[in-house]
C-alpha positions in Angstrom: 241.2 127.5 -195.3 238.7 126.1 -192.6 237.3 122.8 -193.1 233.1 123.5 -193.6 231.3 122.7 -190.8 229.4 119.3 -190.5 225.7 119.5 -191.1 223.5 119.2 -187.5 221.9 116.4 -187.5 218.0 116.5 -188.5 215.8 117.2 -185.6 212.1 116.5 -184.5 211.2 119.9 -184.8 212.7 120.1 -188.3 210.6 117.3 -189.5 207.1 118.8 -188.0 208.4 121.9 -189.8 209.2 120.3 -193.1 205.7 118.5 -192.8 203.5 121.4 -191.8 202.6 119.6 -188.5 202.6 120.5 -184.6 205.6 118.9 -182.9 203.2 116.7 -181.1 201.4 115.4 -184.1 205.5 114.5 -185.6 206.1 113.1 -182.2 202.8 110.7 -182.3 203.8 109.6 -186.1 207.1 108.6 -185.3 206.7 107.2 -182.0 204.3 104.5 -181.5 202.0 106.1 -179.6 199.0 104.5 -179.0 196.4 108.0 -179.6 195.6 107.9 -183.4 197.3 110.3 -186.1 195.4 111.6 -188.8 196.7 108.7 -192.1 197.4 111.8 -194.1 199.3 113.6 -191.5 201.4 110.4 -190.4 202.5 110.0 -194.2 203.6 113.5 -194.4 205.5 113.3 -191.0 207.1 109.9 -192.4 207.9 111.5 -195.8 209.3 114.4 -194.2 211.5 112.5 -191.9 213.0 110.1 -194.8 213.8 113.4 -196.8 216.1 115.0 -194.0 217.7 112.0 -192.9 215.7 112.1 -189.3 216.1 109.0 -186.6 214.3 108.3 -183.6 216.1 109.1 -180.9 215.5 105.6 -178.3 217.1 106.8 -175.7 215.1 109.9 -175.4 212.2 107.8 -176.1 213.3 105.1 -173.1 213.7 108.2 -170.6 210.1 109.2 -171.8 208.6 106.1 -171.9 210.1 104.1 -169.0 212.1 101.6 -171.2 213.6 100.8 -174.4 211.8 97.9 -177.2 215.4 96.1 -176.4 215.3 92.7 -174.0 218.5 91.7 -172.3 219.8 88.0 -172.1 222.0 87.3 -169.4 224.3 84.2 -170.4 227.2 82.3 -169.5 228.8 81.7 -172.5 227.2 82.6 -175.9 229.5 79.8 -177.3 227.6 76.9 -175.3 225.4 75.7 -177.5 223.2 75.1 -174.6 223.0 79.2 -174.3 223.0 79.7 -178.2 219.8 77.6 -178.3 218.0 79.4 -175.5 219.1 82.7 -177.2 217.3 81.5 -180.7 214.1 80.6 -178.6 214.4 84.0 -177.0 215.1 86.4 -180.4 212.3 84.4 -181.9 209.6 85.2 -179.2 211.1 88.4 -179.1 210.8 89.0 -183.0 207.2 88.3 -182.5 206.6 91.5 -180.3 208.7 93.5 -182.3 211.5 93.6 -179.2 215.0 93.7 -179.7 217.8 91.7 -178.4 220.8 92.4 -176.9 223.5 89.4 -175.3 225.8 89.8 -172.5 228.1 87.3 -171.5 229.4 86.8 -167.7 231.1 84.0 -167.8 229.9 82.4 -164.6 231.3 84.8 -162.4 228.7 86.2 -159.8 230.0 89.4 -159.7 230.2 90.1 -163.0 226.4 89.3 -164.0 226.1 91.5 -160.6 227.9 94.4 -162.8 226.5 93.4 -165.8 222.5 93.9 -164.5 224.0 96.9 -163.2 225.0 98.5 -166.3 222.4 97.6 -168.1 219.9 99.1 -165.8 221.0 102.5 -167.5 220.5 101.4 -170.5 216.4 101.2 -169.3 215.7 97.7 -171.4 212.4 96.4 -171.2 213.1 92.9 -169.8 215.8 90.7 -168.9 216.2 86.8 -168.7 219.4 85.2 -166.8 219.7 82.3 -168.2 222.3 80.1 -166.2 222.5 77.8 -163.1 222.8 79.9 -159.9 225.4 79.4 -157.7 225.3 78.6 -153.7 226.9 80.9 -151.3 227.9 83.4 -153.6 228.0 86.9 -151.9 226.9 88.6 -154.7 223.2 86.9 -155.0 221.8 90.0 -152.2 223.0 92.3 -154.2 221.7 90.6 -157.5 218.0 90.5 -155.9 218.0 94.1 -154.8 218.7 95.7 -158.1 216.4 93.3 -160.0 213.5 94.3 -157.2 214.3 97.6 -158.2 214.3 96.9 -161.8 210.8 95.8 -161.5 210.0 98.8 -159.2 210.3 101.0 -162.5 208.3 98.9 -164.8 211.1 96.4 -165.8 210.3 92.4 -166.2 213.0 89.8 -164.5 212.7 86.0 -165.8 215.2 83.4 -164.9 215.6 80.4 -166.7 217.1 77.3 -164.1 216.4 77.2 -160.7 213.6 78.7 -158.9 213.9 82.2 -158.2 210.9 83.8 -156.8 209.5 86.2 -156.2 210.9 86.7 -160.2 209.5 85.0 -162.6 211.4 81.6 -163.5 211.4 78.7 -166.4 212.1 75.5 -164.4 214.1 73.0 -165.6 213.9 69.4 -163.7 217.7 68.6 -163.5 217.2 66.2 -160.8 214.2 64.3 -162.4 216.1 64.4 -165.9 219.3 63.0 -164.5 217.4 60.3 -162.5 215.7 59.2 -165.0 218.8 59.1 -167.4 220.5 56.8 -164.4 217.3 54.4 -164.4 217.6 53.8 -168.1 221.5 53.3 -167.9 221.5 50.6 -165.0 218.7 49.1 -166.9 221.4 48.6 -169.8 223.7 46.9 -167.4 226.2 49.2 -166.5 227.6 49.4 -163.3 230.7 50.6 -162.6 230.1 54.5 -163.2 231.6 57.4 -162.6 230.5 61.0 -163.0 232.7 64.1 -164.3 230.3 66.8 -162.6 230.6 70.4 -162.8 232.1 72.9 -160.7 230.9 72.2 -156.7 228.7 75.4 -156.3 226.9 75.4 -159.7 223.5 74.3 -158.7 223.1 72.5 -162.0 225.8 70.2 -161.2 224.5 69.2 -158.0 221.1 68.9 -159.1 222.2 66.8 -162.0 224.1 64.4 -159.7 222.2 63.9 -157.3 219.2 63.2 -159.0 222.3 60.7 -161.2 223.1 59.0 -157.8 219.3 58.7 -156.5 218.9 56.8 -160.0 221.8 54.5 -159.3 220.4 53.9 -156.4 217.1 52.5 -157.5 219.1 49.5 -159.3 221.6 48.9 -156.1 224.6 50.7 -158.1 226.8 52.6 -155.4 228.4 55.5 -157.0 231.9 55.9 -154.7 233.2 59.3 -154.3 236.1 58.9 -155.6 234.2 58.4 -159.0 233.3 61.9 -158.7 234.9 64.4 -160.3 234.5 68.3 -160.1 235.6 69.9 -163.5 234.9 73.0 -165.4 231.2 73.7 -167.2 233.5 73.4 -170.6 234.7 70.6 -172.9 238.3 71.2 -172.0 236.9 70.7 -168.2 235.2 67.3 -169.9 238.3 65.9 -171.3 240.7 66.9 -167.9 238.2 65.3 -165.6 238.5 62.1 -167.7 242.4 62.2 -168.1 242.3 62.6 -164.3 240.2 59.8 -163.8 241.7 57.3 -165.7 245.1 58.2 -164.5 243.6 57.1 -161.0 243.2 53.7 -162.6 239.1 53.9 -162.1 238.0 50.5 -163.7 234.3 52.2 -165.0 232.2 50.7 -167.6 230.4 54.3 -168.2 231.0 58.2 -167.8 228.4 60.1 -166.6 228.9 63.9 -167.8 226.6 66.4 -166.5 226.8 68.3 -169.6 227.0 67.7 -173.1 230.0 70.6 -173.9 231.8 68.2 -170.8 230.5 64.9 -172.6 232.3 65.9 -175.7 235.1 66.6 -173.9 235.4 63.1 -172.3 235.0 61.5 -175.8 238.3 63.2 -177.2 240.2 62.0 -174.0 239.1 58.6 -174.3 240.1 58.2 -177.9 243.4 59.8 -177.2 243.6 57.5 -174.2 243.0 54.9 -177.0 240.0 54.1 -175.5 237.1 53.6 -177.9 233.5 55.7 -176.5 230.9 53.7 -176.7 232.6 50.2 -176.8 235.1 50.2 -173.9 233.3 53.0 -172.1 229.9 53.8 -172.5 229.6 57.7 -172.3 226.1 59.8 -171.3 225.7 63.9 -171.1 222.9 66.1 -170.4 221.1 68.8 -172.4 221.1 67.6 -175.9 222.5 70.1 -178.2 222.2 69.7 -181.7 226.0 68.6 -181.6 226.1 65.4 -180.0 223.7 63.6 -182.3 226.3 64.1 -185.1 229.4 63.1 -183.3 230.9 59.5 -183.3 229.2 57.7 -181.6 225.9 59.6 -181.1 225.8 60.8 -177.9 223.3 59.5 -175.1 221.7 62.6 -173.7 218.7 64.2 -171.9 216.9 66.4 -174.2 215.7 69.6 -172.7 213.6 72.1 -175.7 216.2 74.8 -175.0 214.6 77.0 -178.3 210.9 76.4 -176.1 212.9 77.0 -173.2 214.2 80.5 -174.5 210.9 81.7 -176.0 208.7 80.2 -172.5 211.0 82.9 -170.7 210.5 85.9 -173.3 206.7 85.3 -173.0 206.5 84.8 -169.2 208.6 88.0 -168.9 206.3 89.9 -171.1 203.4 88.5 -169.4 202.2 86.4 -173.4 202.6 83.0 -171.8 200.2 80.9 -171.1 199.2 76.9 -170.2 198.7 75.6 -173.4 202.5 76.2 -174.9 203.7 73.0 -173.9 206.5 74.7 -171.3 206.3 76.0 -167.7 207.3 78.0 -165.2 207.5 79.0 -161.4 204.0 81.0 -161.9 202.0 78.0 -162.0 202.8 75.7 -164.8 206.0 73.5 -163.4 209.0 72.6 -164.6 210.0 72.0 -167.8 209.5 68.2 -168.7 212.9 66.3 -170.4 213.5 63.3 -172.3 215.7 60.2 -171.8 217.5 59.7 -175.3 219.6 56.4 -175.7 222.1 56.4 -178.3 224.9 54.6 -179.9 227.5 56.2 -177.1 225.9 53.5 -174.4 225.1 50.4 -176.0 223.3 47.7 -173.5 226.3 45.8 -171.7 
């Protein structure tokens, strides 16, 4: 005995049937569309629809319309809690314009977020926000620009949170200024002999972070030798390697500079296992302030940066809702987003 055949899915049609209404008037009811349905009409249409078990088809709708209510975020690594924070900021703008969020992750690799913006090109979203340092020479960025141009040619909105990226859209953040100022504060304490754990080379954050670090230094007379310097991964296990390697060299340093706070951690489990203590023997500083570090021990001294704001300034500016007065800015017009020097148990004065 055949098995019975599965029951077609309800159709459009079958609903304006079933509710005594053109196709057009069950397409309106359904569909958002912005000309007015009789209220009588639309309840019949949405009766109708719950009674055969009918669902909007989005895709068809994104090929109609253009795009889909779904915004695409563009991150590193969704278990940063730098790029978790920025994602809450962005699903809660997003909520608020009843828009939909989807994640994708490319792990820093150029190509990938070149395949990933690819991919979800098809999929027609409405906006999508990179959120991420850019990197320099990467042979991939042409390419990247090109099929976000295009993305924008069909009614698609770009934003980038980071470094400027004109002509899109972009959320500055001030990694030089922040780091600078975190450097003042630091030689102001009395320390001296620093050294940095930085990211990798050709992460822009990185540099920006130490440089504006060294320009700091600078101000108070501290030299910061190269050796000092040392290029590790974007990651707490890149955190705690840089610092092994460091103190294997037998660098005398009164405080480590980490250009992140993921790293920072990092360098606070390898100086306890050195038996170091943080914060006594070596004073230790990161960058970004996620919620983490202000409950670790010591309490981490940071640069706080609103990442939640930060998330929710790029949703608006991409959907064209931001304006001056929400305390954040941008590439069109309002600059960068301002940080805060936090001083904390992790670098006592000297």
């Amino acid at each position: 005995m055949s098995a019975p055949a599965s029951k077609s899915p309800a159709t459009l049609h079958d609903v304006a049937r079933e509710a005594g209404v053109s196709l057009a008037t069950a397409s309106r009811s359904l569909n958002g569309s912005a000309r007015k349905v009789n209220e009588s009409y639309r309840l019949r249409v949405v009766e109708a629809a719950q009674r055969l078990g009918y669902t909007t088809n989005l895709f068809a709708q994104a090929v109609a319309k253009g795009s889909t209510t779904t915004v695409a975020l563009l991150v590193a690594d969704i278990a940063d809690p730098y790029f978790s924070s920025i994602a809450a900021g962005v699903i809660d703008a997003a909520s608020e314009e009843n828009l939909v969020v989807t994640i994708a992750v490319t792990g820093r690799d150029s190509q990938r977020e070149l395949d990933t913006v690819r991919a979800l090109r098809g999929q027609r979203p409405r906006v999508m926000i990179l959120a991420g340092s850019r990197t320099t020479g990467s042979p991939f960025e042409e390419h990247l620009r090109a099929e976000l141009s295009s993305f924008e040619d069909t009614g698609g909105k770009v934003a980038f949170i980071s470094q400027d990226a004109a002509p899109f859209a972009t959320v500055l953040l001030d990694n030089h200024g922040g780091a600078r100022d975190l450097a003042v504060a630091l030689a102001g304490l009395g320390y001296r002999d620093v050294a940095v754990i930085a990211g990798p080379a050709e992460i822009r954050t990185a540099q920006e972070r130490l440089a504006g670090f060294t320009a700091g230094l600078a101000e108070h007379g501290v030299r910061l030798p190269a050796e000092r310097i040392i290029h590790a991964d974007f990651t707490r296990d890149g955190g705690y390697r840089g610092t092994q390697e460091l103190l294997a060299a037998g660098a005398g340093v009164d405080l480590i500079f980490a250009v992140n706070d993921v790293m920072a951690v990092g360098v606070v489990s390898a100086l306890r296992d050195a038996g170091l203590v943080p914060g006594q023997d070596i004073g230790v500083a990161g960058y970004d302030d996620i919620p983490t570090v202000r409950d670790i021990t010591p309490a981490l001294t940071t640069v706080r940066i609103p990442l939640e704001d930060v998330g929710r300034r790029a949703l608006r500016l991409a959907t064209g809702t931001a304006h001056d007065g929400d305390g954040t800015g941008a590439s069109a017009g309002f600059g960068a987003i301002p940080t805060e020097t936090v001083i904390r148990e992790s670098t006592p004065p000297r």
